[in-house]
C-alpha positions in Angstrom: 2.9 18.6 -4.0 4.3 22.1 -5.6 3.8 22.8 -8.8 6.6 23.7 -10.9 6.1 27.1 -13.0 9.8 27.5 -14.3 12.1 25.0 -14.9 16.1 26.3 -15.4 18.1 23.3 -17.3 21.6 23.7 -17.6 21.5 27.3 -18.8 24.8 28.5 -20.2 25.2 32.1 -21.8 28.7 33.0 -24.0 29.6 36.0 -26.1 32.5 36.9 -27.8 34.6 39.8 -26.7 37.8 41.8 -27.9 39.7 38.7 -26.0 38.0 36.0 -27.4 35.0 34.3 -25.4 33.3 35.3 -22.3 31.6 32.7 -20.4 28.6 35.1 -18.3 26.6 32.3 -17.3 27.5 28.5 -16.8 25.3 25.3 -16.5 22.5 26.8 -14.2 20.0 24.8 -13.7 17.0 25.4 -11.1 13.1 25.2 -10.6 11.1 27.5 -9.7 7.2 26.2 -7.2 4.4 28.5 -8.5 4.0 31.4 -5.8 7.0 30.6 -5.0 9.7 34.0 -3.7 13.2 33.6 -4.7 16.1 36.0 -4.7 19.0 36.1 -6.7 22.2 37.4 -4.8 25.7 37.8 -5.9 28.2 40.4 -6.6 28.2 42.8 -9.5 29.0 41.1 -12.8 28.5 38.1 -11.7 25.0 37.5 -14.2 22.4 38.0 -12.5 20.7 40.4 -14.3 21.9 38.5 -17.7 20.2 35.5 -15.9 17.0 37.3 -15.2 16.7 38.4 -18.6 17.0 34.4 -19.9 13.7 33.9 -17.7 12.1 36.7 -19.1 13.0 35.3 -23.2 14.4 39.0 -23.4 17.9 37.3 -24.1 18.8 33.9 -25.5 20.6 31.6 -23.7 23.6 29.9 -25.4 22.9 26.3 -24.6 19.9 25.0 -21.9 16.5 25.4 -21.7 13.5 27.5 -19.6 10.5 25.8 -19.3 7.4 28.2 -18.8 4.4 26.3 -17.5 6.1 23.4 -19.6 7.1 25.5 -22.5 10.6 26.1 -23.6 10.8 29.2 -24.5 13.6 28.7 -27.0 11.6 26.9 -29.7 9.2 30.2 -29.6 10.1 32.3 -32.0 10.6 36.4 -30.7 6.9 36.8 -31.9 6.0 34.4 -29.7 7.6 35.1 -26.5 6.4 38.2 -26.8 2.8 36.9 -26.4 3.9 34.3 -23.7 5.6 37.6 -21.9 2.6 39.6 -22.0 0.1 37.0 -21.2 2.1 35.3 -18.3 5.1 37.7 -16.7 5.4 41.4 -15.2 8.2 43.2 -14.5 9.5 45.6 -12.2 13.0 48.2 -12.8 15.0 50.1 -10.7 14.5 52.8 -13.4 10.9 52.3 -13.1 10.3 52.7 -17.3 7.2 54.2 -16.9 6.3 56.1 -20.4 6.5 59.8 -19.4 3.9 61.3 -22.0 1.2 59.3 -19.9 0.0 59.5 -17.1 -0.1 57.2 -14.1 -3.3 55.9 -15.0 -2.4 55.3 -18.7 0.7 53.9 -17.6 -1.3 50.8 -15.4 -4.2 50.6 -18.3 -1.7 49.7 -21.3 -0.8 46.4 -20.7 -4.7 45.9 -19.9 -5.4 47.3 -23.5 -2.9 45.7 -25.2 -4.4 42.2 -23.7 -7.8 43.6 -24.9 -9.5 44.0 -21.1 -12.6 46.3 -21.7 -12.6 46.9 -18.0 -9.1 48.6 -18.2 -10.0 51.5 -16.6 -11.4 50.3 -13.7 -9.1 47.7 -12.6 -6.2 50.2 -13.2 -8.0 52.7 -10.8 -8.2 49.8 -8.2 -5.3 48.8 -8.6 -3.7 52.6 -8.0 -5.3 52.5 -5.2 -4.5 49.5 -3.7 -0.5 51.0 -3.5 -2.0 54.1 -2.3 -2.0 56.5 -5.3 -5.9 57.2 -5.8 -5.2 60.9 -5.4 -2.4 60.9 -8.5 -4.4 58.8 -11.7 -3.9 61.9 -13.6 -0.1 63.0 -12.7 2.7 62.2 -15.0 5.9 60.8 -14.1 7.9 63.9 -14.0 5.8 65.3 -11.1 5.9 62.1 -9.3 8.7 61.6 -6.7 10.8 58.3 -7.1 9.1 56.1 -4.6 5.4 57.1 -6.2 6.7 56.6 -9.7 7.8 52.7 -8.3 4.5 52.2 -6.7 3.0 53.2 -10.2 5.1 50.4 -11.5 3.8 47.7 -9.1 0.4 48.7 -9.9 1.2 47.9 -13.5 3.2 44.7 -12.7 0.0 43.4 -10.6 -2.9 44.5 -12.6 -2.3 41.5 -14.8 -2.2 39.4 -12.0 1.2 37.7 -14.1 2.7 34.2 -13.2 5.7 35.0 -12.9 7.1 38.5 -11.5 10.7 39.3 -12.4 12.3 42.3 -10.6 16.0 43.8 -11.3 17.0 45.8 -8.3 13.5 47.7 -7.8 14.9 49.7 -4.8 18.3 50.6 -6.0 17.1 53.9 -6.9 15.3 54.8 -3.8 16.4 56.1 0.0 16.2 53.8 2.7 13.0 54.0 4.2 10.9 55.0 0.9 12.7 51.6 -0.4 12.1 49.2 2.4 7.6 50.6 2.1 8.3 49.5 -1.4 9.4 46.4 -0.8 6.8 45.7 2.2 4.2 46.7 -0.4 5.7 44.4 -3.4 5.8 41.4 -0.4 1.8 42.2 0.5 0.9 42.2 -3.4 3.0 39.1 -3.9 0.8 37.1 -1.8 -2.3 38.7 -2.5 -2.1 38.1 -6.1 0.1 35.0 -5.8 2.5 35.4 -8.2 6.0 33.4 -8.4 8.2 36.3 -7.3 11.9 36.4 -8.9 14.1 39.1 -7.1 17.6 40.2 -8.3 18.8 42.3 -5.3 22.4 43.5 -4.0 20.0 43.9 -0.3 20.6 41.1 2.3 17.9 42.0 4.3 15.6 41.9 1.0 17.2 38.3 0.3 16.4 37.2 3.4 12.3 37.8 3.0 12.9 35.4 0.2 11.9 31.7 0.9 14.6 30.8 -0.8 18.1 32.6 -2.2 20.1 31.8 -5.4 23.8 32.9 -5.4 25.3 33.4 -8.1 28.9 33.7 -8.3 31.4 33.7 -11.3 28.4 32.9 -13.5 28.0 29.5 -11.7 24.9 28.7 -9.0 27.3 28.7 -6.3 24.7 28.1 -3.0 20.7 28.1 -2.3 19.8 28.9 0.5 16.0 28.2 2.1 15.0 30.5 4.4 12.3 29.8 6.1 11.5 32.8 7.5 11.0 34.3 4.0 7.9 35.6 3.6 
């Protein structure tokens, strides 16, 4: 029987605009099987992203609940999602976020040093290597190209070997074919690591790797689809 990791109940999100109040997100409710991949699909505007950032406890839902491993986030104060954030989920950006004063091997090592692993160094150098960037531990951001600075970023997502990975578009910045290695490399890690993957992506043929897809539409959970050729 699947475990449940996350557990979406009746998640609503409002906010008050020059009109009066904007309903972004409305009664979503979802769960989520630990190494589980799921993409969330729908046009722009529709909350996605807004939805995402619920999961992460990086925005406050209006009404509902996320349940973490059984914990509502929502009766954590900031403090402590933090800690829940850093011990339990990684991330992944289109805009990568890397911190340009260090390098790509600083850049995988903080979270390791901030969770106090004495064996930082090492498993960041693995880990470089494992997405194929054992020749750059020592170049900044602004000297790698786009697809490198992303693979950096997976590095640092994976090192921590998270529950839960959440990623916002993570090839909407790339080209075409240096995206799609990105995303085959993201799928391998995925399973090698066996995270619960959570994909907001505008790519059908992304989804579609997904075994399952959320649609959102109009801030509602309009479909799911099961796709069981996600991998």
């Amino acid at each position: 029987m699947a475990v449940n990791i996350v557990e979406v109940d009746q998640v609503s999100k409002r906010v008050q605009d020059a009109t009066g109040e904007l309903t972004i997100l409305h009664d979503i409710s979802f769960t989520l099987a630990a190494q589980e991949s799921v993409a969330i699909v729908g046009a722009s505007g529709s909350g996605k992203s807004t939805l995402l950032a619920i999961l992460a406890g990086l925005d406050t839902p209006s009404s509902g609940t996320v349940r973490l491993r059984g914990q509502d986030l929502f009766v954590l104060d900031e403090d402590q999602r933090a800690a829940v954030r850093g011990a339990e989920l990684g991330f992944v950006f289109q805009s990568f976020q890397l911190l340009p004063n260090l390098t790509a091997l600083e850049n995988v090592m903080l979270p390791l040093e901030l969770r106090g692993d004495r064996d930082a160094r090492a498993l960041a150098t693995q880990m470089l290597g494992r997405v194929g960037l054992s020749q750059r531990l020592s170049h900044y951001p602004r000297v790698l190209s786009g697809g490198e600075q992303q693979r950096v970023a997976l590095a640092r997502a994976f090192v921590m070997r998270p529950a839960l990975l959440l990623a916002d578009e993570p090839t909407g910045s790339l080209d075409f074919a240096t995206g799609a290695a990105v995303m085959e490399l993201m799928f391998e890690l995925n399973r090698e690591v066996g995270t619960t993957l959570v994909l907001v992506t505008h790519d059908i043929g992304i989804a579609q790797r997904c075994q399952r897809q959320l649609r959102i539409e109009a801030g509602g959970l309009a479909a799911e689809v099961v796709d069981a050729t996600g991998v």
